[in-house]
N, C-alpha and C positions, 0 to 999 in steps of 0.2 A: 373509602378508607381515608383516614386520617395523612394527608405528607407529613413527612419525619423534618424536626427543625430541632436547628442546637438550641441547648437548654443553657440558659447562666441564673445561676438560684441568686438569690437577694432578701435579706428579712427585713421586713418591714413594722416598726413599732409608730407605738405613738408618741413619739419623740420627732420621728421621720415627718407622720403628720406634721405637727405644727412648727416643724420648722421651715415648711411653705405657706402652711397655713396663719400664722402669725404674719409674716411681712406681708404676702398677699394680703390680707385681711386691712391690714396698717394701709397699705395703699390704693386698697381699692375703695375701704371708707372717705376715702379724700375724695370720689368722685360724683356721690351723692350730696356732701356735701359740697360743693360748687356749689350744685343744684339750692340745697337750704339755702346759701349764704346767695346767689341770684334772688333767691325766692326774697331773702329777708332786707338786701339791700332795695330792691323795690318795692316789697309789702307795705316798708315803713315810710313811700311817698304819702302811703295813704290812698292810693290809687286803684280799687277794684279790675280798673279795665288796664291799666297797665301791669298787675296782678297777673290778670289772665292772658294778655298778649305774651305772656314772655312767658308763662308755665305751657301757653299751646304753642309757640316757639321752639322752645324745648322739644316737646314733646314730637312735632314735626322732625327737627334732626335725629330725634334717638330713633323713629322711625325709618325714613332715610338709611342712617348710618346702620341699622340693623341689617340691611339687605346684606351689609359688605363684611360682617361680625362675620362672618366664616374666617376672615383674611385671620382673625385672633384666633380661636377656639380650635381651628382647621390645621392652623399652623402647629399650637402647641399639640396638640392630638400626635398629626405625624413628629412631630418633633421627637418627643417622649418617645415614641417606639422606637424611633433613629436610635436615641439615647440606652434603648433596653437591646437593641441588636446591636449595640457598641460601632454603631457605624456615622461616626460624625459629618462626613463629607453629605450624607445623604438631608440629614439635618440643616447644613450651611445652603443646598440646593434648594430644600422646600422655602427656607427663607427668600431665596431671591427671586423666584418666583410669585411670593408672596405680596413682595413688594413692587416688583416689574406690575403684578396685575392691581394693586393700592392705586399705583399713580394711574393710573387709565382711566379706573374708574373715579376717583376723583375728578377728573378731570369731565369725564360725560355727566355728574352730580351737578359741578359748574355750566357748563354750557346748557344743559334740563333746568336749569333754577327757577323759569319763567312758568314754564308749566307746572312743574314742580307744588310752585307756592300757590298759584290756580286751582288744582285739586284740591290741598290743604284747607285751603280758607270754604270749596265747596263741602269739601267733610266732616269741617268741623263745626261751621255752620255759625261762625262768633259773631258777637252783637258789635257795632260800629266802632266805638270805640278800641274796643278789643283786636278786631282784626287789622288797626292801622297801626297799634303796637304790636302785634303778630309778622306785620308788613319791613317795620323799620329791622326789628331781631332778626330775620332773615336775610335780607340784604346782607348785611354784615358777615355773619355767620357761613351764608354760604361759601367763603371763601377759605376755610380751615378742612374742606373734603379732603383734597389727597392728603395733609398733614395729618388727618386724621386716621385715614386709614394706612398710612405707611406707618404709626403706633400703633395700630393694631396687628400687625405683622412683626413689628419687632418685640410686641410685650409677648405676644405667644411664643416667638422665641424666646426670650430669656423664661418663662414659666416652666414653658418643654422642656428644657434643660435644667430646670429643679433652681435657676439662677433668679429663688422671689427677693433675694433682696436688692439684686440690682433692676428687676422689675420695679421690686417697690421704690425704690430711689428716684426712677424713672419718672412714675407714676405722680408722685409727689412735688417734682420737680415740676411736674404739668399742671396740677390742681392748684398748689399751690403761687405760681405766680397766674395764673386764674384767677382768684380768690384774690389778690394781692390788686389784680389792675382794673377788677370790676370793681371795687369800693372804690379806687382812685378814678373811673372814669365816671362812676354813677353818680355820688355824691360829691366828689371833690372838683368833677368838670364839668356836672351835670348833663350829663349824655344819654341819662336814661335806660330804657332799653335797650338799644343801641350801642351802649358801653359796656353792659353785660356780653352782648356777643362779640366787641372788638378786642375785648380781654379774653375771652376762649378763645379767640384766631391767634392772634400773637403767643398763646401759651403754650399752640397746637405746634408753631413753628419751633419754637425752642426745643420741645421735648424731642421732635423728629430731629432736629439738628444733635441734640448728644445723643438720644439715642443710638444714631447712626455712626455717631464717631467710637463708640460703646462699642460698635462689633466692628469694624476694621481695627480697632488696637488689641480685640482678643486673636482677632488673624494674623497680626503683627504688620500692620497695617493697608490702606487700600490696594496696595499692590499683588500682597500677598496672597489676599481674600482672592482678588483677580486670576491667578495664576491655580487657585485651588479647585479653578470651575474650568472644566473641558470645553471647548467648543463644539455646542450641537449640545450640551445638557441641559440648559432651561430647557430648549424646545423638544427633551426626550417624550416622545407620545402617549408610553405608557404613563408615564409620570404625572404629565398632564391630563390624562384621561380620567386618571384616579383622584387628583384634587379637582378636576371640575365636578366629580360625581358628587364626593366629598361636599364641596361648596354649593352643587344646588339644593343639595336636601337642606342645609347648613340653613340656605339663604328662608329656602320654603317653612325652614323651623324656626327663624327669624323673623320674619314676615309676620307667620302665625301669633306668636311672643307678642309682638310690638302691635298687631292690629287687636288684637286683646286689649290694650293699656289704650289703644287709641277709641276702641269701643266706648269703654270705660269713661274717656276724657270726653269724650264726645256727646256721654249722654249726661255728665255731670253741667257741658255746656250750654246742653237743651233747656236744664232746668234753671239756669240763669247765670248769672257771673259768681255771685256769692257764693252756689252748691260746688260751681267749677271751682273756684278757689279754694276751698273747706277741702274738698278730693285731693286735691292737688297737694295740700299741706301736710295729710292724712298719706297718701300715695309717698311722697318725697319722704317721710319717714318710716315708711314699710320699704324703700329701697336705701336706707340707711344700714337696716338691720339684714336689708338681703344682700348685700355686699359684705357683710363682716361673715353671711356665713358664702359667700362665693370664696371665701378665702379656703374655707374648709372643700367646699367644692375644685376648687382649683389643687387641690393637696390631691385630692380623690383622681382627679387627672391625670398628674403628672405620674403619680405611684401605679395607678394602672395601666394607662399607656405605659410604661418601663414595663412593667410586667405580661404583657402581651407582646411585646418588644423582644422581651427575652426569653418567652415561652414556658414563663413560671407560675402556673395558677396558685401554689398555695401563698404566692404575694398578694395578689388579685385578691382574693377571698379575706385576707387578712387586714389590706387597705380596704376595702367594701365595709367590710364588719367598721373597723375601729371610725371612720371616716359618717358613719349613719352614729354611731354614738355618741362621738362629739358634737355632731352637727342636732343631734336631741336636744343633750343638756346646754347649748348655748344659744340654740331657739327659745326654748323655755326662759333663760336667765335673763335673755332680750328685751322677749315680750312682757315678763315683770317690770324691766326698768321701763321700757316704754309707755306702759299703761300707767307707771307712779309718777314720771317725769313727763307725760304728754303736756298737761294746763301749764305750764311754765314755760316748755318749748314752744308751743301756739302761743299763746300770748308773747313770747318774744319774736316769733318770726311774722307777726301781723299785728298792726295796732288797730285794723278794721275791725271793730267790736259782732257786727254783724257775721264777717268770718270767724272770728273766734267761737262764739257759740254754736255757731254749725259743725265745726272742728271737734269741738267738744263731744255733740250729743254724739258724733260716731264715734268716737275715739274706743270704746271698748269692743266693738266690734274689728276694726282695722287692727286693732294691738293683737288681735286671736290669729292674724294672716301669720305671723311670725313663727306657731306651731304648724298653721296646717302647709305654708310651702315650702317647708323643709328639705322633706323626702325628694320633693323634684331639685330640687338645688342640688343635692349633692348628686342623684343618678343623673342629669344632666350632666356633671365632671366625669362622674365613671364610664357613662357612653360616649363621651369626646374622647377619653382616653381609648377604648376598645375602637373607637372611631366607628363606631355602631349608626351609622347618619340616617338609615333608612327609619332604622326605631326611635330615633329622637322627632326626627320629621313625621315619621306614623302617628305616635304618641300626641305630638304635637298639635296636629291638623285635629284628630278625635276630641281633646280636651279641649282645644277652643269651641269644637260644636258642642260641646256639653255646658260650656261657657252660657254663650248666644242666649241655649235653651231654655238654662236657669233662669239667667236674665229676662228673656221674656214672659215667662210664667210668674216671677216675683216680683220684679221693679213694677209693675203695674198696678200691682196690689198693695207692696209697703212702698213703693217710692226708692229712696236712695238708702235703706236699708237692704231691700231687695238687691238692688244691685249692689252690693257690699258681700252681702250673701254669696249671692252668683260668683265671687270672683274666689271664695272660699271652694265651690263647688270646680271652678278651674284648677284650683292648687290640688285639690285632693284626687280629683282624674288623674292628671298629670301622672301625680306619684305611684296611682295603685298601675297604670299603664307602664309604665316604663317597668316598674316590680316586676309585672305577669311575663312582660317579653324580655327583661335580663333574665330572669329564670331559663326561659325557651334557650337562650344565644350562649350561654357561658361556656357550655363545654366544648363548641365550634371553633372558639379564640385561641383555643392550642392545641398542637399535635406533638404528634409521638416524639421522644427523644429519637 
């Protein structure tokens, strides 16, 4: 039988939508592009292996830092429901917990960095060049872990609490002198690679420093925050038991995510620097357009999480509908501008002629990702909302085997069309899995008035 929970009704329009999903949207395209604007202040050394040392650099921290992506997604999830059972103090706890476990693990990120980077350069397999600008971006970089994951704890709070514009403000704030001190260290000091990562450490500290002063002045300040936590409530066990559960499926549906993309780079790096480079430029602009719809995903979370929060499915059902319609027609409107604007874009973020033309012949294939991983973008937000961790992590693990499989059966026979394919064959699992089993879970997420 169903337990009986209070009901608080809420309507949800698509006005509601985009009023998250606009300023998320706004701030989380700032974070791929870095990514371009890294890409394009080294491209245009002209330097293939410096090219690639700094795009598998990257791609080594998004990896990395994905383990700890629960500390974002995990946060806002319970948050939102805090937010839909009208119980804030419960919300202000998952935060600091959030953050108590951010620094830690940053902290074992840093001390691991040795081995760490030992794996990376054995997986990924780069040619000489490449892995000593692989070598130099790391050093650097690895020192913005805890900064980094303690914004990831504070943007899930403000997301959870429906607060996207002071997210996005956040957010911006962080990309943006990013973006600001890697052209001043690349070009202007000549720092190279190396500059590229000492501008994302420095940008990581700023954001966490307002960030942080961000939530002690909505508490009125650190005092007050202080006084609002009991003694003995971080360390409450049920609490904790249910965000580590929460966090390892999180991590295991991270993991999966990110060894996907690292598949992906990895066999583009087999095939030489030039293919890895052309992926990469191709890859950096399919998460350009999957961040503007993470916006709409992130709308899809917060609105859900409230609505499970507050024990009101026809919110649920209402944010699910409107949240897959938008997230259609602006997949669609995306991947038109991206397939008409690609040669302009490539050609300005690489003057390697050799890369450009590789860039090219995929460029119609890569612009079609933008329809087919839609579907999982937005159920991604709706299951973080419902906090459904077992189905995203389920989901997850399956569609990467389905991944692998393609991969193996097609890249061998078209090359790197094949594996372009294969990653279509990832998106569209994804989405019809998660479909089949929110079907199965929805009527479990509320009980009786």
């Amino acid at each position: 039988m169903t337990p009986s929970r209070t009901q608080h009704p809420f309507h949800v329009s698509s006005r509601d939508v985009w009023s998250i999903a606009l300023p998320a949207s706004i701030a989380f395209i700032t974070e791929p592009l870095v990514g371009l604007v890294d890409i394009t202040v080294i491209g245009r050394l002209g330097d293939a292996a410096l090219l690639g040392g700094l795009v598998l650099g990257a791609l080594v921290f998004d990896v990395v830092f994905s383990l700890a992506y629960f500390l974002r997604i995990g946060t806002a999830g319970l948050v939102a429901q805090s937010v839909g059972a009208r119980d804030p103090r419960d919300g202000l706890l998952h935060l600091s917990r959030a953050l108590v476990l951010g620094v830690g693990i940053g902290i074992a990120m840093i001390a691991l960095a040795a081995p760490i980077l030992w794996l990376a350069v054995r997986l990924l397999a780069p040619e000489t060049g490449v892995e000593a600008a692989l070598s130099d971006y790391f050093h650097w970089r690895i020192w913005s872990a805890p900064f980094s994951l303690i914004n990831y704890a504070l943007l899930g709070w403000f997301y959870g609490r429906a607060a996207a514009r002071t997210g996005m403000m956040l957010q911006l704030l962080l990309h943006l002198v990013d973006i600001a001190l890697s052209i001043w260290f690349v070009h202007g000091l000549g720092w190279g690679v190396a500059g590229a990562a000492a501008g994302t450490v420095i940008a990581q500290v700023v954001a966490t420093c307002t960030g942080l002063w961000l939530v002690t002045r909505h508490y009125g300040g650190l005092g007050s925050l202080l006084r609002r936590i009991a003694p003995g409530e971080l360390s409450d066990t049920a609490a904790i038991r249910r965000m580590f559960g929460l966090s390892r499926d999180l991590m295991i549906r991270s993991m999966a995510l990110m060894g996907a993309y690292a598949w992906f780079a990895a066999q583009g790096s087999r095939m030489g620097e030039v293919a890895l480079a052309a992926n990469a430029v191709l890859l950096n602009l399919l998460m350009v357009v999957g961040f503007f719809l993470d916006g709409i995903a992130q709308a899809a979370e917060q609105l859900t999480g409230k609505a499970v929060g507050a024990n009101w499915r026809p919110a649920f059902e209402r944010a699910y509908g409107l949240s897959m319609l938008w997230g259609l027609g602006l997949a669609v409107g995306l991947g038109v501008v991206w397939y008409l604007a690609g040669p302009w874009v490539i050609g300005f973020m690489t003057t390697n002629e050799a890369v450009r033309a590789e860039a090219l012949a995929y460029l119609p294939i890569a612009a079609l990702c933008t329809v087919t991983f839609m579907p999982a973008f937005v159920y991604d937000g709706i299951l973080i909302g419902a906090t459904l961790n077992t189905t995203m992590r389920n989901g997850m693990v399956v569609s990467l085997l389905a991944f692998l499989a393609a991969a193996t059966l097609l890249q061998p026979v078209w090359g790197n069309w094949g594996l372009w394919a294969a990653l279509h064959v990832w998106f569209l699992a994804r989405g019809a899995i998660y479909w089949w089993a929110l079907e199965r879970r929805k009527a479990g997420l509320f009980g009786a008035a």
